[in-house]
PDB file with SEQRES, HELIX, SHEET and CRYST1 records, atoms N, CA, C and O in Angstrom:
SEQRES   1 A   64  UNK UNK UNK UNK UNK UNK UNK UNK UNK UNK UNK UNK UNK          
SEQRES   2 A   64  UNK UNK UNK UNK UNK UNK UNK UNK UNK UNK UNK UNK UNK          
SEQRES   3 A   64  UNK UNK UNK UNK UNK UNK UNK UNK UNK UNK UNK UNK UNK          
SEQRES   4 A   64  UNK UNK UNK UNK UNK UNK UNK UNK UNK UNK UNK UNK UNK          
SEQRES   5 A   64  UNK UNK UNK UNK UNK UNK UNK UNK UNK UNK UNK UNK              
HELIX    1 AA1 UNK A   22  UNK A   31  1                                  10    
HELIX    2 AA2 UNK A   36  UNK A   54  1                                  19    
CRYST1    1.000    1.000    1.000  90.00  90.00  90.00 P 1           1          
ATOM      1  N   UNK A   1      16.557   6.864  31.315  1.00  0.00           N  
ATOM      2  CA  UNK A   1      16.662   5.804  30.336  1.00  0.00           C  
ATOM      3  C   UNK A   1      16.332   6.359  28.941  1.00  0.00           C  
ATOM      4  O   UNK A   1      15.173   6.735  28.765  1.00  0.00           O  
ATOM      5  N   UNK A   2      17.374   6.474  27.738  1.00  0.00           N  
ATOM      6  CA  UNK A   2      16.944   6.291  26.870  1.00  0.00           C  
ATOM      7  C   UNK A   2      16.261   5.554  26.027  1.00  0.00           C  
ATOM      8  O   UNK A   2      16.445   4.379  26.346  1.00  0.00           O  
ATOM      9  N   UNK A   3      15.577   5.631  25.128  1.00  0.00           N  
ATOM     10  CA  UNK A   3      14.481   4.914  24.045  1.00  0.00           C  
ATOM     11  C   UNK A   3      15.250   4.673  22.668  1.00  0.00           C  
ATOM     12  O   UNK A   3      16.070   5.453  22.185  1.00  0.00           O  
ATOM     13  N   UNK A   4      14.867   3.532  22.152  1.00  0.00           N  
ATOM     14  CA  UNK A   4      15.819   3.783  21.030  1.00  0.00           C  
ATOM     15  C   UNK A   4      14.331   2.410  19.861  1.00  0.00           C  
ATOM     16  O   UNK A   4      13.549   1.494  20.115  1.00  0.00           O  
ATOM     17  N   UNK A   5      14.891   3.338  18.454  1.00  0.00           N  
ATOM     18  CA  UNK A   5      14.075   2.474  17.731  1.00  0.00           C  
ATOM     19  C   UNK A   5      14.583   1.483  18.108  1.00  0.00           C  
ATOM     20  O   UNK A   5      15.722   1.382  18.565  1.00  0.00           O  
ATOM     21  N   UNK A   6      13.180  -0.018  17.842  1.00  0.00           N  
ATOM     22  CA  UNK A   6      13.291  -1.009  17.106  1.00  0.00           C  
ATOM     23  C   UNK A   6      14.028  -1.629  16.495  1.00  0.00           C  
ATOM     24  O   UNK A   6      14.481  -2.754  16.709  1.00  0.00           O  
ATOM     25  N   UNK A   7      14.257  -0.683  15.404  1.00  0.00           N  
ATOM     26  CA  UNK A   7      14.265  -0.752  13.943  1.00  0.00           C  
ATOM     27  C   UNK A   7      15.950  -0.394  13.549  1.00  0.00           C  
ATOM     28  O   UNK A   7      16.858  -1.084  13.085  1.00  0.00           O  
ATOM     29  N   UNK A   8      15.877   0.642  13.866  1.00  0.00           N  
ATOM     30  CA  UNK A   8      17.533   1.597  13.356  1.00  0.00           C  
ATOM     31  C   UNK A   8      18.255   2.053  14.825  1.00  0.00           C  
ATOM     32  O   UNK A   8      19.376   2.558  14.760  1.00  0.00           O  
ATOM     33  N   UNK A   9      17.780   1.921  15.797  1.00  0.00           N  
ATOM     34  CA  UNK A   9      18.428   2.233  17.411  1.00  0.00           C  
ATOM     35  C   UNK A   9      18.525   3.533  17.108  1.00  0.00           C  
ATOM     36  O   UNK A   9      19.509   3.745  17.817  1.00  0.00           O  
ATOM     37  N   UNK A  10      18.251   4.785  16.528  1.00  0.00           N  
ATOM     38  CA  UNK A  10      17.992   5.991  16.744  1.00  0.00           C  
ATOM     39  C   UNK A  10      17.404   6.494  18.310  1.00  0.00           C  
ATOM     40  O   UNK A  10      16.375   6.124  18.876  1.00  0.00           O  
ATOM     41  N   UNK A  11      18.146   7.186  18.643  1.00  0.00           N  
ATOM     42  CA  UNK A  11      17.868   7.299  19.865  1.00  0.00           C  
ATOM     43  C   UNK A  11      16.031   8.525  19.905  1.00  0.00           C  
ATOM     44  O   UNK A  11      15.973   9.620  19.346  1.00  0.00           O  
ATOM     45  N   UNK A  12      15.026   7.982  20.571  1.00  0.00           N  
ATOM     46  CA  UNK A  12      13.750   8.590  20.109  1.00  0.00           C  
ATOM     47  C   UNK A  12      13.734   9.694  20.755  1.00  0.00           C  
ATOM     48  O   UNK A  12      14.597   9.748  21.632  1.00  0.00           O  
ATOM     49  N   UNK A  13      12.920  10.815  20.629  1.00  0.00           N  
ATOM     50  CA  UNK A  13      12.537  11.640  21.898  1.00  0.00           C  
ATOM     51  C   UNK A  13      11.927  11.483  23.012  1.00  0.00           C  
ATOM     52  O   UNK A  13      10.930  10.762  23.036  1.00  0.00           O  
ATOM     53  N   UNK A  14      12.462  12.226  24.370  1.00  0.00           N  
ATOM     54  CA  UNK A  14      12.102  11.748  25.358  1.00  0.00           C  
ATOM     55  C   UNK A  14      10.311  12.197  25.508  1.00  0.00           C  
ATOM     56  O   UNK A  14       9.706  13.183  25.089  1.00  0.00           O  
ATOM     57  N   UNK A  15       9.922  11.190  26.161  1.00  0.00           N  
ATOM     58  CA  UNK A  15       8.240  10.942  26.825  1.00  0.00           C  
ATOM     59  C   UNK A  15       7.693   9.691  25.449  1.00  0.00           C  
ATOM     60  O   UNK A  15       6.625   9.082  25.503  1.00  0.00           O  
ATOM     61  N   UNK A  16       8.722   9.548  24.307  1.00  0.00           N  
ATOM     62  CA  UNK A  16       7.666   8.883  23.421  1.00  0.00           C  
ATOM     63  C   UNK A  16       6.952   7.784  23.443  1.00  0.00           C  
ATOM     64  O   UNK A  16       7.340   6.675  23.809  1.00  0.00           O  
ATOM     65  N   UNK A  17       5.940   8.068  23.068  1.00  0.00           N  
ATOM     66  CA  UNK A  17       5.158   6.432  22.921  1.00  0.00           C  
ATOM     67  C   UNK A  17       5.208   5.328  21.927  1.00  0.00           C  
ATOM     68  O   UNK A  17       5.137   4.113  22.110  1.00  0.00           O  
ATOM     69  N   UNK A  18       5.323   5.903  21.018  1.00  0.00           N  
ATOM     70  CA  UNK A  18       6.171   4.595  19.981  1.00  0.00           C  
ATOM     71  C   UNK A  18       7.717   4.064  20.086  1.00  0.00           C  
ATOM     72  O   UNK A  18       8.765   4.570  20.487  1.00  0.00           O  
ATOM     73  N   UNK A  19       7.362   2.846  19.552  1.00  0.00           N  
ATOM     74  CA  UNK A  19       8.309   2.423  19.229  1.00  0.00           C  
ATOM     75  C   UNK A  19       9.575   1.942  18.577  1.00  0.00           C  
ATOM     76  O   UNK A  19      10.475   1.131  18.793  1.00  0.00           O  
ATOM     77  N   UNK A  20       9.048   3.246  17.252  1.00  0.00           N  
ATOM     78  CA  UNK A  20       9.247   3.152  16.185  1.00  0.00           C  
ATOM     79  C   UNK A  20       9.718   4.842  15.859  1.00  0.00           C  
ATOM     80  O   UNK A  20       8.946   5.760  16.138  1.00  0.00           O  
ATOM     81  N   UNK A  21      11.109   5.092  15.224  1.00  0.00           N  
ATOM     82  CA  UNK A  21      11.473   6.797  15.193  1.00  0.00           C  
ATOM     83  C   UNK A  21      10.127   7.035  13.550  1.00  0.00           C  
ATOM     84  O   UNK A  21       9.363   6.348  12.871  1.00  0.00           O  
ATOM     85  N   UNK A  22      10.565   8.347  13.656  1.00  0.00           N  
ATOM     86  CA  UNK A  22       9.459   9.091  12.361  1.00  0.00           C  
ATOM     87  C   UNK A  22      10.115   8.571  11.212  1.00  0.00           C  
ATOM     88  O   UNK A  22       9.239   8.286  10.396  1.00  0.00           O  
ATOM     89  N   UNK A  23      11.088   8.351  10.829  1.00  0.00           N  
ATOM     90  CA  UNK A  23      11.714   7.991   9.847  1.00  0.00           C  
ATOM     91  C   UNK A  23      11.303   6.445   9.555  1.00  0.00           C  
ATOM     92  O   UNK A  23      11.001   6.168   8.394  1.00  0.00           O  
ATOM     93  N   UNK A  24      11.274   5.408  10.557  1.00  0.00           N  
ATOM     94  CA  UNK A  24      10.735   4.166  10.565  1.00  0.00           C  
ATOM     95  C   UNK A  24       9.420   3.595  10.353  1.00  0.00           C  
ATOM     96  O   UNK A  24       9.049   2.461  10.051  1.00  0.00           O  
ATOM     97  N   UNK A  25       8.820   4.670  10.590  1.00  0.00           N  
ATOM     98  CA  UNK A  25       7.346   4.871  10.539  1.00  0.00           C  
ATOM     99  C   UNK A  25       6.949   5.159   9.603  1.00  0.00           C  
ATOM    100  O   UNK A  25       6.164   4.317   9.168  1.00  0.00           O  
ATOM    101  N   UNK A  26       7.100   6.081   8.924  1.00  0.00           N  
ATOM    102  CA  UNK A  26       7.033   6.950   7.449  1.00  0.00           C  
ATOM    103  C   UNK A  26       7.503   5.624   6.591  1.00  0.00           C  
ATOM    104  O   UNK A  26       6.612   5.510   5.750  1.00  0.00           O  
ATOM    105  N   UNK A  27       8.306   4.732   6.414  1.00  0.00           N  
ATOM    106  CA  UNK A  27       8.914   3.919   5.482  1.00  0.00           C  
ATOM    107  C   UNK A  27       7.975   2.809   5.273  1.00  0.00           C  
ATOM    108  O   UNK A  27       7.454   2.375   4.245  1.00  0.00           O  
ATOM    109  N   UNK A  28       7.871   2.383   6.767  1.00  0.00           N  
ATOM    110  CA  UNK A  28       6.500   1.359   7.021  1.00  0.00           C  
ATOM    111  C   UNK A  28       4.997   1.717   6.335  1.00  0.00           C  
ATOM    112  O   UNK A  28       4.354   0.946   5.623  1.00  0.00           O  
ATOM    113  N   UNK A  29       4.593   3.119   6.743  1.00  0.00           N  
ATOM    114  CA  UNK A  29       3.601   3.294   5.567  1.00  0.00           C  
ATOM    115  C   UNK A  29       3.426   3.543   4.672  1.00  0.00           C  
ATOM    116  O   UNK A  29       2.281   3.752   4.270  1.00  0.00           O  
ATOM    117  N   UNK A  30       4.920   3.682   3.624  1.00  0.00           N  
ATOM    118  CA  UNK A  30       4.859   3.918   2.244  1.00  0.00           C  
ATOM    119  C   UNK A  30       4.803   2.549   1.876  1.00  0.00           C  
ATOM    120  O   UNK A  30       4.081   2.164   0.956  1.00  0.00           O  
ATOM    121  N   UNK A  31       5.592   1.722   2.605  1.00  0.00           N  
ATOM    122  CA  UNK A  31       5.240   0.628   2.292  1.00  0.00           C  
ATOM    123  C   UNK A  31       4.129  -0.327   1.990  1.00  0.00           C  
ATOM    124  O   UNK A  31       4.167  -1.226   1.150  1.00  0.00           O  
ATOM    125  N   UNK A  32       2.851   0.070   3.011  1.00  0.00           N  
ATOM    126  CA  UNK A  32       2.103  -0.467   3.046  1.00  0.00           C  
ATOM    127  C   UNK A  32       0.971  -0.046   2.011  1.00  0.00           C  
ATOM    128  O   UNK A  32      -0.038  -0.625   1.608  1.00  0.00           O  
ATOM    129  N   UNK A  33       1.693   1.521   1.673  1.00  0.00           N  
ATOM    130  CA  UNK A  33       0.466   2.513   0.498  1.00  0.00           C  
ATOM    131  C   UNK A  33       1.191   1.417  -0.616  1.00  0.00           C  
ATOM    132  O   UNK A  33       0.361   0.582  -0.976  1.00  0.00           O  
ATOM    133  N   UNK A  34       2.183   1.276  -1.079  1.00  0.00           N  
ATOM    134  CA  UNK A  34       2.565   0.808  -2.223  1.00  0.00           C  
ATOM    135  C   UNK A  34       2.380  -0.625  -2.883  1.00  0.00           C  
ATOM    136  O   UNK A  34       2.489  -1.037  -4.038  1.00  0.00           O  
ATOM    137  N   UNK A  35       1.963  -1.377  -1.328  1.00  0.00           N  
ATOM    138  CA  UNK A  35       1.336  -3.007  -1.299  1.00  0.00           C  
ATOM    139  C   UNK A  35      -0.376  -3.008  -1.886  1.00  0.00           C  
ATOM    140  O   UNK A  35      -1.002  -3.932  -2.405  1.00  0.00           O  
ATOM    141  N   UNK A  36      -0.786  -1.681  -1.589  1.00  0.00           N  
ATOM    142  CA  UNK A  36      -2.568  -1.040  -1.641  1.00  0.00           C  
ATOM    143  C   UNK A  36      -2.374  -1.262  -2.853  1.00  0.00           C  
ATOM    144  O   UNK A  36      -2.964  -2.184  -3.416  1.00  0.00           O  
ATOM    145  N   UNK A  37      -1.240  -0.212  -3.692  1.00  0.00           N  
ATOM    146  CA  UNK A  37      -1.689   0.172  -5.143  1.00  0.00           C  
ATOM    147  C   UNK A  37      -1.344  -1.543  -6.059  1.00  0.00           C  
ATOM    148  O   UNK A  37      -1.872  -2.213  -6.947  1.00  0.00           O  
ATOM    149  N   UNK A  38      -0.566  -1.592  -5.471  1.00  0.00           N  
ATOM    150  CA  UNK A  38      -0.552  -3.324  -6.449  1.00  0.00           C  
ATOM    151  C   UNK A  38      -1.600  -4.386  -6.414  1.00  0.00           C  
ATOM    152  O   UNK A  38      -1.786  -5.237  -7.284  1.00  0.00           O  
ATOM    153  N   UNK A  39      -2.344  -4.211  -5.162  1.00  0.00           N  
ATOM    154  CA  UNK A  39      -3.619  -5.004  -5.216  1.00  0.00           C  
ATOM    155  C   UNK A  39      -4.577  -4.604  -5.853  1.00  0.00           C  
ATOM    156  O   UNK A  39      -5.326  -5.256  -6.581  1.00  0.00           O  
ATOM    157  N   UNK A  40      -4.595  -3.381  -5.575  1.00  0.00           N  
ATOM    158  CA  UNK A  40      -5.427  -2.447  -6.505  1.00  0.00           C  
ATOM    159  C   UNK A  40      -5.413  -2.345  -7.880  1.00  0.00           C  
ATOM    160  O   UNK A  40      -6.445  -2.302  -8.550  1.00  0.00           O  
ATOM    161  N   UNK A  41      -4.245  -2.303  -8.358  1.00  0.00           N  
ATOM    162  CA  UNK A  41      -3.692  -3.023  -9.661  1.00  0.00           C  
ATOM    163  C   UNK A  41      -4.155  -4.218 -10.110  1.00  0.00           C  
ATOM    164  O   UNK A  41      -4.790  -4.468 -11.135  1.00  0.00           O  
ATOM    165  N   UNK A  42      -3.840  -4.813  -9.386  1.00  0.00           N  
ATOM    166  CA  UNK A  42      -4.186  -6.280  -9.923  1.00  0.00           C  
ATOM    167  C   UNK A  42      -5.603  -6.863  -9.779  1.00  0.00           C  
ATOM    168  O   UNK A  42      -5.729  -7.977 -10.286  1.00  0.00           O  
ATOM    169  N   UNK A  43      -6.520  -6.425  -9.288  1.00  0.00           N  
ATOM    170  CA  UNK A  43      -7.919  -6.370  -9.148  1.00  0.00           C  
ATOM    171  C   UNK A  43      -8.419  -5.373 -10.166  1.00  0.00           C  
ATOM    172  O   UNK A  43      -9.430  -5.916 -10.612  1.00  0.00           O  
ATOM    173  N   UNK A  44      -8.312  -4.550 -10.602  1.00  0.00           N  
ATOM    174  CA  UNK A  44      -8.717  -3.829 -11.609  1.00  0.00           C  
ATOM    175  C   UNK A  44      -8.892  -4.662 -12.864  1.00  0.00           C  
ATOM    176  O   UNK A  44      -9.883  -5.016 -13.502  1.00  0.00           O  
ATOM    177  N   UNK A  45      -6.858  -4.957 -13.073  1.00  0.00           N  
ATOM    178  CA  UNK A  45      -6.710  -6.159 -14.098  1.00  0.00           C  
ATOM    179  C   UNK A  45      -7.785  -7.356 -14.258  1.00  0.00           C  
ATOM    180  O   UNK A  45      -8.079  -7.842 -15.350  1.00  0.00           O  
ATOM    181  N   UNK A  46      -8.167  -7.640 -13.393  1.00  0.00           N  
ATOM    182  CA  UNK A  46      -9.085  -9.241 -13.149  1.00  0.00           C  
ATOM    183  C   UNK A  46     -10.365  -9.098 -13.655  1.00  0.00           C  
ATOM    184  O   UNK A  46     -11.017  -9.685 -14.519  1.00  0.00           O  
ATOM    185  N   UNK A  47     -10.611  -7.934 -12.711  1.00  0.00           N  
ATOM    186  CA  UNK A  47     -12.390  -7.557 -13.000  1.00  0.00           C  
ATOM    187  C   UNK A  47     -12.304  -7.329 -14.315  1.00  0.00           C  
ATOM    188  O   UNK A  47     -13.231  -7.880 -14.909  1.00  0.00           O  
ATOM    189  N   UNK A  48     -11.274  -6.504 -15.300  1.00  0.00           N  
ATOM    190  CA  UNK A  48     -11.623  -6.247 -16.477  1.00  0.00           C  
ATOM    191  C   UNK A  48     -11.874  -7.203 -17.529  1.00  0.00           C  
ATOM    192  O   UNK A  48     -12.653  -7.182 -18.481  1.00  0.00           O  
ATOM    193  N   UNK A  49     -10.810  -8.257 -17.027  1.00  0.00           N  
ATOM    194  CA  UNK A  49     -10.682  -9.674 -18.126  1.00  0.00           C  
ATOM    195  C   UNK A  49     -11.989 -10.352 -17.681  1.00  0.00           C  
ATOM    196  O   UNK A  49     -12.652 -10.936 -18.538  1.00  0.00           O  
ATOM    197  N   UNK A  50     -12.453 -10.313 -16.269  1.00  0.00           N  
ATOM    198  CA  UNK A  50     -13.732 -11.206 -15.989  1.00  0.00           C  
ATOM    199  C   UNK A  50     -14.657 -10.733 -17.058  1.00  0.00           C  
ATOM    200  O   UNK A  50     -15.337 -11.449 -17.793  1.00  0.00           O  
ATOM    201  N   UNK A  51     -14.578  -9.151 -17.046  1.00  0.00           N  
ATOM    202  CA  UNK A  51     -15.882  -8.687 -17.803  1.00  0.00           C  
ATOM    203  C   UNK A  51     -15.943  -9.105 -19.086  1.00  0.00           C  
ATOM    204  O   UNK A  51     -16.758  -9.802 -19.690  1.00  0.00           O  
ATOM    205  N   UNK A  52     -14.968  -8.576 -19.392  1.00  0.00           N  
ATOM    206  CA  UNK A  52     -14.189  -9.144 -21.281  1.00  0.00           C  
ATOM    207  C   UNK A  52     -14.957 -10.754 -21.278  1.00  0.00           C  
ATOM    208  O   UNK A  52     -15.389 -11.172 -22.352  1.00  0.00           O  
ATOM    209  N   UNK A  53     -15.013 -11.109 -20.758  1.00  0.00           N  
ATOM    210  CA  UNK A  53     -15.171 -13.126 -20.753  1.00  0.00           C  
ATOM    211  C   UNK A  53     -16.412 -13.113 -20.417  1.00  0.00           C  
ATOM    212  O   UNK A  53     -17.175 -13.560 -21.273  1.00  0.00           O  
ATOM    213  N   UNK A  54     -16.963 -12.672 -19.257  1.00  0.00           N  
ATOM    214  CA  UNK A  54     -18.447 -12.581 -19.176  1.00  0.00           C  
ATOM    215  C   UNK A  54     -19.192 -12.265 -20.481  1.00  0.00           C  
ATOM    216  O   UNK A  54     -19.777 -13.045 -21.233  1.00  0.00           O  
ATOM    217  N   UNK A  55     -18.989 -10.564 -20.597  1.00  0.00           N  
ATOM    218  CA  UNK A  55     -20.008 -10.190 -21.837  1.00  0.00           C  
ATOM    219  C   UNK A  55     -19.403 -10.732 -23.165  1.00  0.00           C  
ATOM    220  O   UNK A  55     -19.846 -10.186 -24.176  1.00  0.00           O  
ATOM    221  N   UNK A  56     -18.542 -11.633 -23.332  1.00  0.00           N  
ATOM    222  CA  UNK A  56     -17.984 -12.298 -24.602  1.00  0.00           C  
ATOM    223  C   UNK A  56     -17.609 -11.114 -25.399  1.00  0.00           C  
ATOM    224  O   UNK A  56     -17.983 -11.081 -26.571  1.00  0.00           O  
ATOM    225  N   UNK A  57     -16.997 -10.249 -24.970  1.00  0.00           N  
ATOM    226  CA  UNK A  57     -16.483  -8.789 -25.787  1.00  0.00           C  
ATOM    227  C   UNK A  57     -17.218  -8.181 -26.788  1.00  0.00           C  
ATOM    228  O   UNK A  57     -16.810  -7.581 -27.783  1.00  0.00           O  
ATOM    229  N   UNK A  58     -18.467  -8.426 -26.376  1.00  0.00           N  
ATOM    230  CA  UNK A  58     -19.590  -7.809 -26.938  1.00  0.00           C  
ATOM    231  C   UNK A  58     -19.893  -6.154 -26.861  1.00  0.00           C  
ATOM    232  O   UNK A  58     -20.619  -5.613 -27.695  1.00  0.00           O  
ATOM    233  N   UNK A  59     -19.174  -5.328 -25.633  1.00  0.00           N  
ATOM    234  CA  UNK A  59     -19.399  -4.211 -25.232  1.00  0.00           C  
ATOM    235  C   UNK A  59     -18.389  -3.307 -26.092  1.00  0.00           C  
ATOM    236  O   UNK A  59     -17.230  -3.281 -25.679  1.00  0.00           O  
ATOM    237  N   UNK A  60     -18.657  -2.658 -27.092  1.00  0.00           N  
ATOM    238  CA  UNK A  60     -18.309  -1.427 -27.830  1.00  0.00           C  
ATOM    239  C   UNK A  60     -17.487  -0.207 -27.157  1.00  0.00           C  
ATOM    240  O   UNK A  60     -18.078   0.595 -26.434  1.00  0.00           O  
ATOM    241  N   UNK A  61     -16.203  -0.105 -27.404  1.00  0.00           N  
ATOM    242  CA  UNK A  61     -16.012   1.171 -26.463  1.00  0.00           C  
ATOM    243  C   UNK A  61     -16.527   2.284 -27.059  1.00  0.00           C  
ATOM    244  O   UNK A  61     -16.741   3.180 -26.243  1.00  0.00           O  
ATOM    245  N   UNK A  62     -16.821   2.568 -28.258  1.00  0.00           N  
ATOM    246  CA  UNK A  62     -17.046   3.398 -29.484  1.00  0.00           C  
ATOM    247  C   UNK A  62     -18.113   4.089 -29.285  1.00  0.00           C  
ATOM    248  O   UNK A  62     -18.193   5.311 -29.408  1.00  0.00           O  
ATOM    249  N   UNK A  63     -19.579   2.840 -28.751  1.00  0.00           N  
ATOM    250  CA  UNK A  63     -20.771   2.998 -27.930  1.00  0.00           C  
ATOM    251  C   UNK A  63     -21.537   3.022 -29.695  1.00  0.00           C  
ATOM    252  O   UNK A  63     -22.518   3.752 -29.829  1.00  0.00           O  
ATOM    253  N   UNK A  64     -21.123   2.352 -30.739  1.00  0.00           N  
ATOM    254  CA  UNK A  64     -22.003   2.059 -31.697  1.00  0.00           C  
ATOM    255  C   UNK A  64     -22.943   0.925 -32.147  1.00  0.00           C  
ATOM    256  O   UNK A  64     -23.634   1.060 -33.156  1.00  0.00           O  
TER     257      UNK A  64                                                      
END                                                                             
């Protein structure tokens, strides 16, 4: 019996345990790195404006 992705029906190598070929897999976790950096993004963004609003933009970048 052949195995075949999920995803793209690529036929997998035989004994494999996923279910998913390397190519399907690899896409899925760039995907999921690239969902990281936008949250990450956008939490950076937040905390900075929180701070800005907290310390009433009192904090100097200059440090004078």
């Amino acid at each position: 019996m052949i195995m075949e992705c999920k995803k793209c029906k690529r036929p997998l190598p035989e004994g494999s345990k996923e279910k998913l070929c390397e190519n399907c897999r690899g896409k899925r976790a760039q995907g999921i790195k690239d969902v990281g950096k936008a949250v990450l993004a956008v939490c950076g963004t937040v905390l900075s404006l929180a701070l800005v609003v907290v310390t009433k933009g009192k904090i100097d970048p200059k440090g004078k």
